[in-house]
C-alpha positions as CSV (number, residue, x, y, z in Angstrom):
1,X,135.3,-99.8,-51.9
2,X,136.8,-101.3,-55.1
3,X,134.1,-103.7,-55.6
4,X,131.4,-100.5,-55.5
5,X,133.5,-98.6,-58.2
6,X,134.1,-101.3,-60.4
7,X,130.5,-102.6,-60.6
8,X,129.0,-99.1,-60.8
9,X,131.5,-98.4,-63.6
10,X,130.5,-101.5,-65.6
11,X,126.7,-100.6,-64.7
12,X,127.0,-97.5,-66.7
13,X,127.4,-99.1,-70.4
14,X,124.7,-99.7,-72.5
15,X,122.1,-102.7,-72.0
16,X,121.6,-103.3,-75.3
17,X,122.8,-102.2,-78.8
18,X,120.9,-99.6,-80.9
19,X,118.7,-101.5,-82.9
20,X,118.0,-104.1,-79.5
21,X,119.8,-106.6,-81.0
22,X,122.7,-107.8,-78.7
23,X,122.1,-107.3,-75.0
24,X,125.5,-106.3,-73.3
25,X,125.1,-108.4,-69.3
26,X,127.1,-107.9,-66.2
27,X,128.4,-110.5,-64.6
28,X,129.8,-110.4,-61.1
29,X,131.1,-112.9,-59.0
30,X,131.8,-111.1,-55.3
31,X,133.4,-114.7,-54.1
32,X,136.4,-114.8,-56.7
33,X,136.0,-110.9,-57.4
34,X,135.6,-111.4,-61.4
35,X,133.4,-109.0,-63.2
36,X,132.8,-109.9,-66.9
37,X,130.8,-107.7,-69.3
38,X,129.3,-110.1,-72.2
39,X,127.6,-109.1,-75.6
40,X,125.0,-111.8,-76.3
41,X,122.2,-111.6,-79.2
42,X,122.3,-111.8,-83.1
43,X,124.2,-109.0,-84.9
44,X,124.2,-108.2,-88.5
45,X,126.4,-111.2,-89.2
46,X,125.0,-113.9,-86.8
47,X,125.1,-114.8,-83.1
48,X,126.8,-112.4,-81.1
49,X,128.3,-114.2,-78.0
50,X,131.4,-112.0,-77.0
51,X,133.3,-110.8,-73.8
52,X,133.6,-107.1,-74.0
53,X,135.4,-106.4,-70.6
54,X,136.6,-108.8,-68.0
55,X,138.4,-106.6,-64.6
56,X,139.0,-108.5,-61.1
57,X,140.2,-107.6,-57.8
58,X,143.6,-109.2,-57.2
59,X,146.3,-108.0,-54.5
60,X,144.6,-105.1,-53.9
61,X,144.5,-103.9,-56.9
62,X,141.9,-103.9,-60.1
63,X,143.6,-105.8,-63.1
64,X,142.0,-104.7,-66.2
65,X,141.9,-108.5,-68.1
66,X,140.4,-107.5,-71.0
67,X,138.9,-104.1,-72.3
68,X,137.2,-103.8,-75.5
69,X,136.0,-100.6,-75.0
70,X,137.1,-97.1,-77.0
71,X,137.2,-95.2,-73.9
72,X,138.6,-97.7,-71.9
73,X,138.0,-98.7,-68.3
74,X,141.0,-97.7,-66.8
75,X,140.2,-94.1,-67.8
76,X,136.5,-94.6,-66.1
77,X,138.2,-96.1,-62.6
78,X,140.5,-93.3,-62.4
79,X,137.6,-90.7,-63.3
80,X,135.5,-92.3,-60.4
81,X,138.1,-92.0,-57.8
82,X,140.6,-94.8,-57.9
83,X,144.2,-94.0,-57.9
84,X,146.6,-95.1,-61.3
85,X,148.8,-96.6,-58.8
86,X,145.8,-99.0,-58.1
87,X,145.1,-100.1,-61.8
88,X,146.8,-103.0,-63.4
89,X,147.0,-103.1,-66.9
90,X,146.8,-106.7,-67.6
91,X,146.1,-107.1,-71.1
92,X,149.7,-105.9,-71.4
93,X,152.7,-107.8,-71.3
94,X,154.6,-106.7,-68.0
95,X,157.4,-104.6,-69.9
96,X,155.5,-102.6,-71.2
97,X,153.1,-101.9,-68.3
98,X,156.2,-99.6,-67.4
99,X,155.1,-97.4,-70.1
100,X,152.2,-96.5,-68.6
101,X,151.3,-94.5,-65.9
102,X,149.5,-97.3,-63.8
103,X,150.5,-100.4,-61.7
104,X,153.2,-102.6,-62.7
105,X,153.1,-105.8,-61.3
C-alpha cells in the first residue's frame, strides 16, 4: 500500500518547469524500493541535473531521504492516508527527529 501512495504522491508534481526547460522524472525502483525525483534540462544558469526528492521503503516505514520541496512530502503522505507514526524523517539527524511529530528511528 506504501508503494501506491508514495508513487502517486511523487506522480503529482510538475513534468516540467514553466518555460519547458528542466523536465522533473520519476524514478522508481520496486526491487530496492527507492523512488528518486530528478530535475534534468538547462536552466537560466546552465545544465540543470539535480535530485529534488529521494523517499524509500525501509522497515516498514517511508524514510523521507531528501526533500526539496516547499510543501514537503511528508505533509503529502500524511494528507493521502499514511500515518505520522509511519514517516521517517531522514534528512534529520536522529535527535532531532524527536522534535517532530513522526517516526523516530
Amino acid at each position: 500500500e506504501y508503494r501506491q501512495i508514495v508513487e502517486q504522491v511523487l506522480r503529482t508534481h510538475p513534468a516540467h518547469s514553466p518555460d519547458h526547460s528542466v523536465e522533473t522524472r520519476l524514478i522508481v525502483d520496486r526491487e530496492q524500493d527507492d523512488y528518486l525525483l530528478l530535475g534534468v534540462g538547462w536552466g537560466e544558469t546552465g545544465r540543470v541535473h539535480c535530485l529534488f526528492a529521494h523517499l524509500r521503503l525501509r522497515d516498514g516505514k517511508v524514510w523521507i531521504e531528501k526533500d526539496g520541496t516547499e510543501k514537503g512530502f511528508a505533509v503529502e503522505l500524511v494528507e493521502a492516508g499514511i500515518s505520522k507514526e509511519a514517516i521517517v524523517l531522514a534528512f534529520y539527524r536522529h535527535q532531532r527527529r524527536k522534535l517532530t511529530d513522526f517516526a523516530v528511528v
